[in-house]
N, C-alpha and C positions, 0 to 999 in steps of 0.2 A: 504494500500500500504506500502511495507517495507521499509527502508529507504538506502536499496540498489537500488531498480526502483528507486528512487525518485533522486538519486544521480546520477545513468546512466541517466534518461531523463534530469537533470540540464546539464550532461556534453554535450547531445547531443545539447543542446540546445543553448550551448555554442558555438562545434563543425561546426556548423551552423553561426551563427554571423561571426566567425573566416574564414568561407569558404565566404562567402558574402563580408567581408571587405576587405578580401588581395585575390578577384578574379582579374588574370591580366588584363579580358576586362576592370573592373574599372580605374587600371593605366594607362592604356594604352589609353583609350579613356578619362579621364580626361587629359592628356598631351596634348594628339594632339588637342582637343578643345581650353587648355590656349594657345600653342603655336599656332596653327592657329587663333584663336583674334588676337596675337600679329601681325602675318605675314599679315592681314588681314590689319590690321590697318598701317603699313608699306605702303601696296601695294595702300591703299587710301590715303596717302598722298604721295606718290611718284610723283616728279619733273619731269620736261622736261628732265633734265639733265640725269637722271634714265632710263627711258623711253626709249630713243635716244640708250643709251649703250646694250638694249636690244632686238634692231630694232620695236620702238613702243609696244614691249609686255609688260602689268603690268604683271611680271611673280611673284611679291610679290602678288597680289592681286589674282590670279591664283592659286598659291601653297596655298596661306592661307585658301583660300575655299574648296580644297582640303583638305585639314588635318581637316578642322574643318568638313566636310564631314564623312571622316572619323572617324574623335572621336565620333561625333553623332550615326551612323552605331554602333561602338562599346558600347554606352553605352544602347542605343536602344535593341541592342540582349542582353547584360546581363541583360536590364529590362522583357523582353521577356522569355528569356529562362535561369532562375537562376540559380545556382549551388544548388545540392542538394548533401550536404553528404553521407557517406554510416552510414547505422544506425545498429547500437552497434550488432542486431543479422544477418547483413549482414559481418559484420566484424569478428564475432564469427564462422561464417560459413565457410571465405575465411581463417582462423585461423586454422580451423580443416582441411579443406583439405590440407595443406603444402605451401612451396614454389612454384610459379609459374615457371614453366620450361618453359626455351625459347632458 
């Protein structure tokens, strides 16, 4: 193997990580999970006093399950359905045809 494959499959390899680490379902469903804990936790200790202003709804305890809902849903499909890069001779490919016209 020449030590130019070996350097494309290192970058792809890389290329990959890079698409895996900074995929937004990650941020996005790591958010709304810390922030629904947070809200979660709110909404179970939520007073009389709380409660009463909301016409008896725990609407902290409500939205926090909610979001944590969500964030789960989110990280579930990116564990599910990964991001795959495009690899170096799909990229060579979309290179040699031109510009996309739209």
């Amino acid at each position: 193997m020449s030590d130019h494959q070996h350097e494309v499959e290192e970058l792809e390899r890389e290329s990959a990580t890079a698409a895996r680490l900074f995929d937004v379902r990650r941020i996005i469903g790591g958010l709304f999970v810390v922030y629904g804990v947070i809200v979660t936790i709110a909404g179970l200790t939520a007073g009389d006093a709380d409660l009463k202003k909301a016409q008896d709804i725990n609407i902290n305890l409500w939205t926090g399950l909610g979001m944590l809902a969500l964030g789960l849903f989110f990280l579930v499909w990116l564990k599910l359905r990964p991001a795959v890069p495009p690899t170096a001779t799909e990229l060579a490919a979309a290179a040699e045809d031109g510009p996309a016209e739209g």
